[in-house]
TIVOTI-828261 format. One line per field, with one value per residue (C-alpha): residue in three letters; x, y, z. Coordinates in steps of 0.5 Angstrom, whole numbers, plus 2048, in hexadecimal, padded with zeros to 3 digits. Example, Ala and Ser with C-alpha at 12.3 -4.5 7.8 and 13.67 -1.06 7.14 Angstrom:
BEGIN
aa: (ALA / SER)
east: (819 / 81B)
north: (7F7 / 7FE)
up: (810 / 80E)
***
This chain:
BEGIN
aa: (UNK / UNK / UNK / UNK / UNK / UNK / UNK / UNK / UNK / UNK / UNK / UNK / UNK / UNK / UNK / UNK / UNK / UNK / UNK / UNK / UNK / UNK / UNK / UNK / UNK / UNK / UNK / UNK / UNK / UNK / UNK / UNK / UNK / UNK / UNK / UNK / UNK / UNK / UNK / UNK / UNK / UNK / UNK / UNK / UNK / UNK / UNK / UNK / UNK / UNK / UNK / UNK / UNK / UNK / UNK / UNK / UNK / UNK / UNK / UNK / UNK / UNK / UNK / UNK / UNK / UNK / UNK / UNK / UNK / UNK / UNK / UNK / UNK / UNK / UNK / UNK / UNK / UNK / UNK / UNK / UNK / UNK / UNK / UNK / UNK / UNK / UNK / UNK / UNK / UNK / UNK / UNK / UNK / UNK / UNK / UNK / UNK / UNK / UNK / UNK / UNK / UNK / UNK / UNK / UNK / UNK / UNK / UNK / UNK / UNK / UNK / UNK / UNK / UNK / UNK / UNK / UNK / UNK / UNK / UNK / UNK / UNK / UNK / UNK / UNK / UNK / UNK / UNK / UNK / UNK / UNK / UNK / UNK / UNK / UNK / UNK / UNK / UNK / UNK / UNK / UNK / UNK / UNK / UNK / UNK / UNK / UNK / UNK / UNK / UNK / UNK / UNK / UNK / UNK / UNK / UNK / UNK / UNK / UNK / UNK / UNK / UNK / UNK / UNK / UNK / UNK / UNK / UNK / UNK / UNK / UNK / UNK / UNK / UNK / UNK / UNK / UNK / UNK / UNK / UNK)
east: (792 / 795 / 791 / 794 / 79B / 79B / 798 / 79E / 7A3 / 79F / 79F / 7A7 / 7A8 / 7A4 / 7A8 / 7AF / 7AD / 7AB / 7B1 / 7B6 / 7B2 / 7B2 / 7B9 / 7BC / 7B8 / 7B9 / 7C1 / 7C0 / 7BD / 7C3 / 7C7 / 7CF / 7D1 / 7D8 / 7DC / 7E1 / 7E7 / 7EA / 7ED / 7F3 / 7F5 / 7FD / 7F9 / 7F7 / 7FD / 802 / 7FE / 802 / 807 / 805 / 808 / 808 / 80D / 80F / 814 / 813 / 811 / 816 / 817 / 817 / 81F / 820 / 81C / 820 / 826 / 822 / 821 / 829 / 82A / 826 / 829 / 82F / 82C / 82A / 82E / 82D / 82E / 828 / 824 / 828 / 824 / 81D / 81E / 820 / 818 / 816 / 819 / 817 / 80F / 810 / 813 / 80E / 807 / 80B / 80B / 803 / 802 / 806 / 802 / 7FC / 7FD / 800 / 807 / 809 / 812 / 812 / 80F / 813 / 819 / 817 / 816 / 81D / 81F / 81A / 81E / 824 / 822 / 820 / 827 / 82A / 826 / 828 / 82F / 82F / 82A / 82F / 834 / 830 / 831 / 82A / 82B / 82C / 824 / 820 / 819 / 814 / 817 / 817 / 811 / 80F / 813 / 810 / 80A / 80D / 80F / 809 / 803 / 808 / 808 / 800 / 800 / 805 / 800 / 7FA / 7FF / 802 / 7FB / 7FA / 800 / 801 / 807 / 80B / 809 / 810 / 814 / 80D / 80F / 816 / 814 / 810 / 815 / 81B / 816 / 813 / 81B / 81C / 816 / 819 / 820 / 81E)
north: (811 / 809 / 808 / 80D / 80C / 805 / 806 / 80B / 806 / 800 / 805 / 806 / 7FE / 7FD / 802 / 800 / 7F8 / 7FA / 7FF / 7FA / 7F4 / 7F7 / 7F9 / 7F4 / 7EF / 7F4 / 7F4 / 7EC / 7EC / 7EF / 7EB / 7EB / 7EE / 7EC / 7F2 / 7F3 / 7F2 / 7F9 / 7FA / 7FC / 802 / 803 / 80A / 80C / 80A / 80C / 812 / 816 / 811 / 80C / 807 / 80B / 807 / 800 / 7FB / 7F9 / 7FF / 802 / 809 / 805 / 806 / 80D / 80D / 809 / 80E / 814 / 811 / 810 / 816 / 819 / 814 / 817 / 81E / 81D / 81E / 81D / 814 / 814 / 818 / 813 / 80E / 811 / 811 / 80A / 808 / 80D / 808 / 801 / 804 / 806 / 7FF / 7FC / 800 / 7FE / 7F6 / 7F7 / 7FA / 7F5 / 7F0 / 7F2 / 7F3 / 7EC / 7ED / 7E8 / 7E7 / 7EF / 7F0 / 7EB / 7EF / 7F5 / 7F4 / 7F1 / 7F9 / 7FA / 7F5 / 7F8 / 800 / 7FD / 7FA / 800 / 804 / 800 / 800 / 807 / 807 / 803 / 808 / 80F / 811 / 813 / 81A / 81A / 817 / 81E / 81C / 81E / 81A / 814 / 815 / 815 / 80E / 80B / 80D / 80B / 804 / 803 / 804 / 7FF / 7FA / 7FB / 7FA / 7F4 / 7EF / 7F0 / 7F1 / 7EB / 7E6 / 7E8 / 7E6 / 7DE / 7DD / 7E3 / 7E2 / 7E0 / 7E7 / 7EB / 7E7 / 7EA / 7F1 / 7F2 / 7EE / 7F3 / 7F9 / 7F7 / 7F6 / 7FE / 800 / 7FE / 800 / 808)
up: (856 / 857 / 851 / 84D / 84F / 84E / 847 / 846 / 847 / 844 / 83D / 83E / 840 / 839 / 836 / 838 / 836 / 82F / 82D / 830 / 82D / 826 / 826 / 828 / 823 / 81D / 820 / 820 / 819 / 815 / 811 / 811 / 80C / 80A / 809 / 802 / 801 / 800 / 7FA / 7F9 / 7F4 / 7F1 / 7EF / 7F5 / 7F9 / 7F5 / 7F1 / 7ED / 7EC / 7E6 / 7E2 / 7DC / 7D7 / 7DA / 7D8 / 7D0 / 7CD / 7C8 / 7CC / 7D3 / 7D3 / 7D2 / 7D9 / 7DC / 7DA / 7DD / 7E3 / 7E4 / 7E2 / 7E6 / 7EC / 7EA / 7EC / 7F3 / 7F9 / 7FF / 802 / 805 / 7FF / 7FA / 7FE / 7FD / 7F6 / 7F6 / 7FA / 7F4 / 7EF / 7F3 / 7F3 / 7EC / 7EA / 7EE / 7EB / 7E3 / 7E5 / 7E7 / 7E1 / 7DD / 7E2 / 7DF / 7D8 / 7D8 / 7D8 / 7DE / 7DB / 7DB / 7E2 / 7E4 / 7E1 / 7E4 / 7EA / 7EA / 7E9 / 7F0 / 7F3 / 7F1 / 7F4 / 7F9 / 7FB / 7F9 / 7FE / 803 / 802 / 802 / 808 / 80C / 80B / 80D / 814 / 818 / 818 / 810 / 812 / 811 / 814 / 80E / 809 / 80D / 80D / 806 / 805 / 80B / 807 / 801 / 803 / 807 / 801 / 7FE / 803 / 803 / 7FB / 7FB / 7FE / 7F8 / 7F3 / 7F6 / 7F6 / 7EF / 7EC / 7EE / 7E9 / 7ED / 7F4 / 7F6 / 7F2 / 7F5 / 7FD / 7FC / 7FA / 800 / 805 / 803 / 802 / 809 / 80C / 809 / 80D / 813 / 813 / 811)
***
């Protein structure tokens, strides 16, 4: 009966020997793998806003003077400063289309207007009290400014020409984040 027992626990010894043995060689074997950057997409951050016509087209006027009238038509100081992240974030996704298509004076130009609203919202925010605050729609521009603070810095190491404009944008976009 000893022998059995014995030959019992030998076999389980065995076992446990070459399971953890082989485990852990299999585990000791892989190779590291480096993990990609991940890519930064201004569609899936911004989604449904698209630059549409930028800076240099022939219609592109007559955008900008929809969008003032269409700032004229908000009421409401703190929802004046949600149209202001509206227009930097539309600003900002114009200037990486200009990046791209190779127009880098104009997507300096605009992100001149993104520097601009972004002023103006935080003249306008300094001006709000807290309880003119309402909860949601805090939340959407602290989202809004977050997705720009995670699109800046790819827009920013693709675009050595414009580094300092780019650096300057997020900066003031990161300080509105924190006064809201």
């Amino acid at each position: 009966m000893f022998k059995n027992t014995w030959k019992k626990v030998m076999a389980l010894l065995a076992a446990l020997v070459l399971v953890t043995g082989v485990g852990s060689s299999l585990v000791f074997a892989q190779e590291e793998i480096a993990e990609p950057a991940l890519e930064v997409s201004s569609f899936e951050l911004f989604w449904p806003v698209v630059a549409g016509r930028t800076k240099g087209d022939s219609l592109y006027p007559i955008k900008m003077l929809k969008e003032k009238l269409r700032g004229a038509l908000i009421f409401g100081s703190f929802k004046k400063v949600e149209y202001d992240v509206f227009l930097t974030t539309k600003r900002v996704i114009e200037a990486e289309a200009l990046f791209n298509s190779g127009k880098q004076e104009l997507a300096n130009e605009t992100l001149d207007l993104a520097l601009d609203r972004l002023e103006a919202a935080q003249n306008r925010l300094g001006k709000i009290a807290a309880a003119d605050k309402a909860g949601t729609i805090v939340d959407e521009v602290n989202n809004k400014l977050n997705n720009l603070e995670v699109f800046l810095p790819r827009l920013i190491s693709q675009n050595e020409a414009s580094k300092d404009k780019l650096q300057e944008v997020l900066e003031r976009i990161q300080n509105l984040n924190q006064n809201i």
